[in-house]
C-alpha positions in Angstrom: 55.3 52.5 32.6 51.5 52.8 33.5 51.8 49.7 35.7 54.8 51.0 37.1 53.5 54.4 38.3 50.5 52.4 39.6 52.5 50.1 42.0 55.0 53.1 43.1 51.7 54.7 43.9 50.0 52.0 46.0 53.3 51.2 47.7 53.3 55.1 48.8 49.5 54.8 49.8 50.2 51.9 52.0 53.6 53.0 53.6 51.3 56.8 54.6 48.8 54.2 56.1 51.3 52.4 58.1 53.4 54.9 59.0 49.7 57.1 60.5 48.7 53.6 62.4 52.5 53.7 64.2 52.0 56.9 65.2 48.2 56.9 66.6 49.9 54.4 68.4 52.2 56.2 70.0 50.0 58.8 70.6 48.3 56.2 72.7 50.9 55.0 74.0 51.7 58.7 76.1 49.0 58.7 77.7 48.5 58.1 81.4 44.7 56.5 83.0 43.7 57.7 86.4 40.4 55.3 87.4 38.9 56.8 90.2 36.8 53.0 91.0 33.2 53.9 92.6 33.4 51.5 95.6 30.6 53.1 97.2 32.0 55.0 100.4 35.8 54.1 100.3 38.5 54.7 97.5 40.1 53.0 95.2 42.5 54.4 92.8 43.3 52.7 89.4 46.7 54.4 87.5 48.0 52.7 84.7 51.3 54.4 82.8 51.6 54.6 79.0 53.8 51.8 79.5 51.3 49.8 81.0 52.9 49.8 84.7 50.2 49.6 87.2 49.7 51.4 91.1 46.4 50.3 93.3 45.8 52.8 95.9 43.4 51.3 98.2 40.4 48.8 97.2 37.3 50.3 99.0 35.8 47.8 101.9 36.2 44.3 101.8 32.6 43.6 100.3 34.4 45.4 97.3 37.2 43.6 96.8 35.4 41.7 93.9 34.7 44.8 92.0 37.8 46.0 92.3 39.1 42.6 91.3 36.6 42.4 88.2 37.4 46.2 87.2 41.0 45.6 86.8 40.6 42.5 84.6 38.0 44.4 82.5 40.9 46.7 81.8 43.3 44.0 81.2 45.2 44.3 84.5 47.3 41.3 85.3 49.7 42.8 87.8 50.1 45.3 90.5 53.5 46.8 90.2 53.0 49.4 93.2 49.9 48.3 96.0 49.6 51.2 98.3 47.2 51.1 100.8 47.0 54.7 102.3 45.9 53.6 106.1 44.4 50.9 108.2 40.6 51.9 108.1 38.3 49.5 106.3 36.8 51.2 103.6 40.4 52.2 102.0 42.2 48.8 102.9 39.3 46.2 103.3 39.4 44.9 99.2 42.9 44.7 99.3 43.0 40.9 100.2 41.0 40.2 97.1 43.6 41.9 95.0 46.7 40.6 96.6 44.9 36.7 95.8 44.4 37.4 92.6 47.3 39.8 91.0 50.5 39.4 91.4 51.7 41.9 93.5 55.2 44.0 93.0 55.6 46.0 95.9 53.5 47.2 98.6 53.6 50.3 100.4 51.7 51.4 103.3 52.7 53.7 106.6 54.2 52.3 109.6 50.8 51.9 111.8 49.7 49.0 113.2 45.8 48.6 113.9 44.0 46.2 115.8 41.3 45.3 113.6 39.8 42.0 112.2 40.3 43.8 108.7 43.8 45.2 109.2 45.1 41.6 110.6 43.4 40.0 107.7 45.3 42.1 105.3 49.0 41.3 106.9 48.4 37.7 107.2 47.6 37.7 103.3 50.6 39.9 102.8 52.4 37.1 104.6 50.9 34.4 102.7 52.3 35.7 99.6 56.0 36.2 100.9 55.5 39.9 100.3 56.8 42.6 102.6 55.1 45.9 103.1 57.7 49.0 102.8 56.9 52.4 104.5 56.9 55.6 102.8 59.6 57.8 103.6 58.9 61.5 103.8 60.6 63.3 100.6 61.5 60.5 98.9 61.1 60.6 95.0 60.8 57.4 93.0 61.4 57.4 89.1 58.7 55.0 88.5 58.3 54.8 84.8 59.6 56.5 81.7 58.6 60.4 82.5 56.9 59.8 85.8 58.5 60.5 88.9 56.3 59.2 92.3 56.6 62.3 94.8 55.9 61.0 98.4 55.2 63.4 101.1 53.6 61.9 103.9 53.3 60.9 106.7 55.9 63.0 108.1 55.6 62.3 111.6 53.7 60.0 114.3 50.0 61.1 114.6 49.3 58.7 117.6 45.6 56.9 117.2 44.0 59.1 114.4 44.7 57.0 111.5 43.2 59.3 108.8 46.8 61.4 109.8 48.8 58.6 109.1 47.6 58.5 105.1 50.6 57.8 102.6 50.5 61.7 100.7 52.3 61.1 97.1 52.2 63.6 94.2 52.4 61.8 90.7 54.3 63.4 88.1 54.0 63.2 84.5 55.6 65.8 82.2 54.2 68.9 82.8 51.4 67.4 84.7 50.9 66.4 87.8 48.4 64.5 90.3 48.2 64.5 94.3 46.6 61.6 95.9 45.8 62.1 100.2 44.1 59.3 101.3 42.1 60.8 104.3 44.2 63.2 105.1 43.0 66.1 107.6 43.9 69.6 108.3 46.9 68.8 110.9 48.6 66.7 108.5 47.8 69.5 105.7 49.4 72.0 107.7 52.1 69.6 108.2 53.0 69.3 104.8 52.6 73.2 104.0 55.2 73.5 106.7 57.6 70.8 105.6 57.6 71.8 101.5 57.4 74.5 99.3 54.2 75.4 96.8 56.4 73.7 94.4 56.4 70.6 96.1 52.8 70.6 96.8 51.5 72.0 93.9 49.4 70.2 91.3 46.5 69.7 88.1 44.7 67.7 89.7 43.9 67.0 93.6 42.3 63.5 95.0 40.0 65.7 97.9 40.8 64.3 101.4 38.3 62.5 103.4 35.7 61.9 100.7 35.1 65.9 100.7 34.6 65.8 104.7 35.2 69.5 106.7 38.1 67.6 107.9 40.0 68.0 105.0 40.8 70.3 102.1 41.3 73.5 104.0 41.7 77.1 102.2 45.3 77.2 103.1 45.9 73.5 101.3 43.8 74.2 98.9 45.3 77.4 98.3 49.3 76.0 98.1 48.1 72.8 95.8 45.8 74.9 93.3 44.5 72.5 91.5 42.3 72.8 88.6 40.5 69.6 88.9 39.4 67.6 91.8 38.3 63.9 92.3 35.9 62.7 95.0 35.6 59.2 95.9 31.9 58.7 98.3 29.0 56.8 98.2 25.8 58.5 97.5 23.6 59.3 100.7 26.0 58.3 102.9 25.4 58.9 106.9 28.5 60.9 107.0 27.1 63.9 104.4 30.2 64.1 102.9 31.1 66.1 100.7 30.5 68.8 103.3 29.1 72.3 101.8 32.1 73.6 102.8 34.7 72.3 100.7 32.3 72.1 98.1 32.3 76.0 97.8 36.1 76.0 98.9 36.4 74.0 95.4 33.7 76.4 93.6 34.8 79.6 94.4 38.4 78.7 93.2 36.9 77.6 90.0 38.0 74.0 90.6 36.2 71.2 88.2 34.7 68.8 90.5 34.4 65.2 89.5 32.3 62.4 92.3 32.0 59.0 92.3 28.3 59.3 94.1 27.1 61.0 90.9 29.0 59.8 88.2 30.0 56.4 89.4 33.9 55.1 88.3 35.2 58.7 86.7 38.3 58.5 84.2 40.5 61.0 83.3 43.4 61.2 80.8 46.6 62.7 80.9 49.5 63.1 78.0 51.7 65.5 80.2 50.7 68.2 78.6 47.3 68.0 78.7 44.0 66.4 81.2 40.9 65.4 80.0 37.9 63.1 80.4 35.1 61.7 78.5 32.8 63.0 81.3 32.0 66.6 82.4 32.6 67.9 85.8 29.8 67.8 87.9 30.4 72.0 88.3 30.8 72.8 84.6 28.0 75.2 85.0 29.4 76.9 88.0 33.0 77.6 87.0 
């Protein structure tokens, strides 16, 4: 009987620890990985989905492409299931060649601008060399990417001519209750763009990927204002010749009592979502000022 209560015993001790190592794992398993890569001054955007789908946006300049390359495998990234490469300028879309080499690549979306760069030409004719085609984001349009993400894009809404920052492929990400916007280099007349083309609900998120590496350019009260984010990414290099992030958007952020995260102080930044919640195992840059 002794033996009997002993074995009923251990067999309910090991089911409990099963049963707790199933669901850590699903609690894992919810939640969503935003890498904001430091490729010096440039962006790229690692976003991997509790079911372990994968977007690139952008890959920094092409002297970076390697680090993007070797970041990606460190995280066990085999594939690209979404490649989108914001706009033509160099430090966004100069590592992408590496990556397309070396992943297989799902889809690729970037906006409908041609460029006449050395970089830009590289970058189609390895698109070409892989039978891929690149799509164009259509203003509006909402993808249902995963399992409880939805893919929000919102720009480029209209032709913006020769400034290429305009032309930046705007996308809100969607998980849950949470959500993320990503603007390439964006600038104020696309901003204004968008507040008149959607409503605060549409523009409206947690967490806001600043414009133009923090430049003036970019991030204007008004944006900032409709998107009222309570945290915000930077990707820059450190003492770069442009100054960014400009002092202005800085206190923009400050004063309203954003958390501030920058790849020029705190190299690749990570944070965590679960729908519900955001976190990340590094502190804002501003904790003290908020």
């Amino acid at each position: 009987m002794k033996n009997n209560i002993k074995f009923i015993t251990m067999f309910i001790a090991i089911l409990f620890f099963i049963l707790s190592v199933l669901i850590g794992c699903n609690r894992a398993s919810d939640v969503l990985t935003i890498h904001m890569i430091d490729v010096g001054q440039g962006e790229s955007i690692l976003i991997s989905t509790p079911n372990n789908k994968t977007i690139l946006i952008d890959a920094g300049e092409a002297s970076q492409g390697k680090k993007v390359k070797s970041y990606l495998l460190k995280h066990g990234v085999d594939k690209i299931d979404l490649l989108i490469g914001t706009h033509p300028h160099t430090d966004h879309i100069g590592g992408l060649p590496e990556i397309i080499n070396n992943f297989e690549v799902k889809k690729i979306i970037m906006p409908k601008k041609l460029h006449t760069s050395a970089t830009f030409e590289k970058l189609l004719a390895t698109i070409e060399s892989k039978n891929l085609t690149i799509a164009s984001p259509k203003p509006n349009n909402i993808i249902e990417f995963d399992k409880d993400i939805k893919l929000h894009f919102l720009g480029p809404i209209r032709d913006y001519g020769d400034n290429l920052n305009l032309w930046s492929v705007v996308f809100r990400l969607d998980y849950n209750n949470k959500s993320f916007l990503f603007t390439g280099d964006m600038e104020r007349e696309a901003e204004m763009d968008l507040i008149n083309t959607y409503s605060i609900d549409d523009l409206s998120a947690n967490v806001l990927n600043v414009g133009h590496h923090g430049s003036d350019s970019s991030t204007t009260q008004q944006f900032l204002d409709c998107v009222n984010p309570e945290i915000a990414l930077i990707s820059l290099g450190s003492n770069n010749p442009y100054n960014h992030p400009h002092e202005e958007v800085i206190t923009r952020l400050v004063q309203s009592g954003v958390l501030i995260y920058r790849t020029d102080l705190q190299n690749t930044v990570v944070i965590y979502s679960d729908g519900e919640s955001i976190w990340s195992h590094q502190a804002p840059v501003n904790q003290d000022q908020i």
